[in-house]
Residue, then its C-alpha position, 0 to 999 in steps of 0.5 A: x500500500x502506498x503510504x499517504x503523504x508526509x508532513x512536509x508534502x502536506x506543508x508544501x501543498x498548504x503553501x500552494x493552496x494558500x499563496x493560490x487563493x491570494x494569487x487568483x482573490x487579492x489581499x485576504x486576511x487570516x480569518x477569511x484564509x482559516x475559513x476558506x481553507x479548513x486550517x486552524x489560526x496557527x497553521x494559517x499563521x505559520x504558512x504566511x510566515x514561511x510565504x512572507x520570509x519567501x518574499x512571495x506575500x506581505x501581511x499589514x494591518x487593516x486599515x479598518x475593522x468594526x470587530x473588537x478586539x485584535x484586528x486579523x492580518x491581511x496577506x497580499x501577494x508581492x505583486x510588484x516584486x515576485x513577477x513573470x513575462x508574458x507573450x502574445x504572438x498574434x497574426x499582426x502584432x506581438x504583445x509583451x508584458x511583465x505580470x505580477x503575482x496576483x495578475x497585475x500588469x505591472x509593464x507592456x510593450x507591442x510590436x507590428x508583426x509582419x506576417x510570416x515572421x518566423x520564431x527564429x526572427x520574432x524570438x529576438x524581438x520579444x527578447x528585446x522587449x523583455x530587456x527594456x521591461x528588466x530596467x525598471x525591475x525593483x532590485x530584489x524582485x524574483x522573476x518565476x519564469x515566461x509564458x507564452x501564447x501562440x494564435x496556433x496549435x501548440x504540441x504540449x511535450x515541448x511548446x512547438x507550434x504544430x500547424x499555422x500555415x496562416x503565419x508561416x509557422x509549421x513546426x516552428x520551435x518559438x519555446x526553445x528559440x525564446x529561451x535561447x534569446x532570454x537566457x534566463x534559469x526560468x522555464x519558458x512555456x508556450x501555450x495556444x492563446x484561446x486556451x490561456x485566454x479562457x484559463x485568464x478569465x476562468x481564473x479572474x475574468x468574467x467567467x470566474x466561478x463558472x466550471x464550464x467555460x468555452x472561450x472562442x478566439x478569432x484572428x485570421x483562424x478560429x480556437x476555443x479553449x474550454x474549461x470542462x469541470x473547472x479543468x482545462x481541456x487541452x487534449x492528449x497532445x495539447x491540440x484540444x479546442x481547434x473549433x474552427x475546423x469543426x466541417x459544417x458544409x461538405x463541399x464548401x471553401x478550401x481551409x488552410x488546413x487543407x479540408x473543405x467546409x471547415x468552420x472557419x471558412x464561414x466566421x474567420x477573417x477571409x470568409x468575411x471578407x470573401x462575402x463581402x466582396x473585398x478579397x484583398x482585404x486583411x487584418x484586424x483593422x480591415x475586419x473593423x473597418x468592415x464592422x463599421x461599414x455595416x453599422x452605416x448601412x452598407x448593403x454588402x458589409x450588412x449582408x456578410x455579417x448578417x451571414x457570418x453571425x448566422x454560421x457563429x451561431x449554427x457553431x456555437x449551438x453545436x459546441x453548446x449541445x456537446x459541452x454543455x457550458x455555463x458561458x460562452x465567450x466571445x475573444x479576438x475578432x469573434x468578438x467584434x463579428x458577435x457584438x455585430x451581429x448578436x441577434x443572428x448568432x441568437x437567433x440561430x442558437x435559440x433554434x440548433x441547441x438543445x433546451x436543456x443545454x440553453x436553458x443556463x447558457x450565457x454569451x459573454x465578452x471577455x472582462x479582461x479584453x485583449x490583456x486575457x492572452x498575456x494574463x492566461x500567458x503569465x498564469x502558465x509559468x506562475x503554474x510551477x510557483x503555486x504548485x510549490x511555492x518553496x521550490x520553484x527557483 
């Protein structure tokens, strides 16, 4: 029989418990972490003691309280001092940022990204930003490690992008080219934007409570990351969530993926733009420009949209009857196509879903905006951090 676990791996999971809950709720006293978390007083007082000679929180007294008595302390995440970087590797531009324990964005900088940008080239560019971000580092902070979100699907094992023929990247090695740029001790972990964009705003966005989440991501494709029982669904491989290559019509546009009818074709950046009769269009800022065209009546504009919100909501029905979600969220450009198009993807949802799965479903937008992939980013290297508090340098 296995013998159950020692004295120091239950500290060390407290630890973890502990610094989590004031990672993802912000500054919390004693009192509240002694009820949340099951512990006597003198536990929770030991563990923030080892967490605060760890430099990973503080505790001061509050400023007021109505109770008699001695005032319970309060424990805050050193957010500015303990902090890690974070990536976003878009179709048009690269993000960076510095992100501290407890979620702030302390840093950014963005940069154009011409299209075809390989990770051999983009690596040097996001290094670069991540050296003028370092100047203003207080002496003394601890930096936990990088994250990274990638608009492609992202093998888990080893944070090589798989298939993105939209960018140029197809088995492209962005994790160790980052790494090699850095040359930092910290590891550097790569995941697909959709996925650490739903895993941002499970953990403090606007899905916060909800268990069953599906975030869907535009950019020139279609992902989703999903959040199935409180847990990311990433698949066996880490390639979980290509929504976008869901087949809605047998014989239907050729997709960068190879397939026919994927849809993507019918709710991404060139189906828009193909329905609304300009083929040379591209990027985000062409999709705006025909959302906007359509809000002042152009008759081709109103037609696209009115015909890719319908497709949105003919997917989202689908992945609404599989998964059986409490919110659907809406990121990138599929937020821009929903808001423009809300009564269709209603609509087409109120017919295709199943009453039972519709009946608790809500539509939402992201509450973290477009800081939810460099937030979801910074979570996946706080992840070693929060496992184990003591033993992550």
């Amino acid at each position: 029989m296995r013998a159950g676990p020692s004295q120091d791996e239950i500290r060390r999971q407290n630890l973890g418990a502990l610094l989590r809950h004031v990672h993802v709720h912000g500054a919390t006293t004693r009192a509240e972490l002694t009820t949340t978390l099951g512990l006597n007083r003198s536990t929770i007082g030991a563990l923030t003691a080892d967490l605060a000679g760890a430099g990973l929180v503080s505790e001061t007294t509050p400023k007021q309280t109505r109770r008699a008595g001695r005032p319970s302390l309060v424990v805050q995440p050193e957010s500015v001092r303990v902090y890690a970087y974070a990536y976003s590797i878009e179709v048009d531009r690269l993000r960076a940022a510095r992100i501290g324990l407890g979620g702030a964005v302390l840093d950014r900088r963005e940069l154009d990204r011409p299209r075809g940008l390989l990770a051999a080239e983009a690596a040097p560019l996001l290094a670069g930003a991540a050296r003028e971000m370092q100047q203003a580092v207080p002496a003394g902070s601890i930096c936990v490690g990088t994250g990274v979100a990638v608009c492609q699907m992202v093998r888990r094992d080893d944070g090589r992008t798989w298939l993105a023929p939209a960018t140029g990247w197809i088995d492209e090695p962005i994790g160790a080219a980052l790494d090699a740029e850095l040359g930092y001790d910290q590891p550097v972990t790569v995941g697909n934007v959709a996925d650490v964009a739903a895993f941002a705003e499970h953990a403090r966005g606007v899905a916060a409570g909800c268990d069953n989440v599906i975030y869907l991501y535009g950019d020139v494709g279609v992902g989703a990351g999903i959040i199935a029982g409180g847990r990311r669904l990433t698949g066996h491989g880490g390639y979980g969530g290509e929504v976008g290559h869901m087949k809605v019509l047998r014989e239907g546009e050729l997709c960068e993926c190879g397939s026919r009818g994927c849809w993507e074709t019918m709710i991404g950046e060139q189906g828009l733009f193909r329905a609304a009769s300009r083929p040379d269009a591209r990027g985000r800022d062409a999709l705006l420009a025909l959302f906007d065209a359509a809000g002042r009546g152009d008759a081709r504009a109103q037609t696209a949209v009115r015909q890719a919100g319908d497709w949105l909501g003919f997917g989202v029905a689908n992945l609404v009857n599989i998964f059986n979600p409490e919110m659907v969220i809406f990121g990138g450009t599929i937020r821009d196509l929903y808001l423009a198009s809300a009564a269709q993807v209603r609509s087409r949802l109120n017919s295709n879903a199943l009453s039972a799965c519709l009946e608790h479903v809500r539509l939402r937008t992201p509450k973290l905006g477009q800081d939810a992939a460099l937030i979801g980013a910074a979570e996946l290297a706080f992840e070693r951090l929060l496992a184990d508090p003591l033993d992550a340098g």
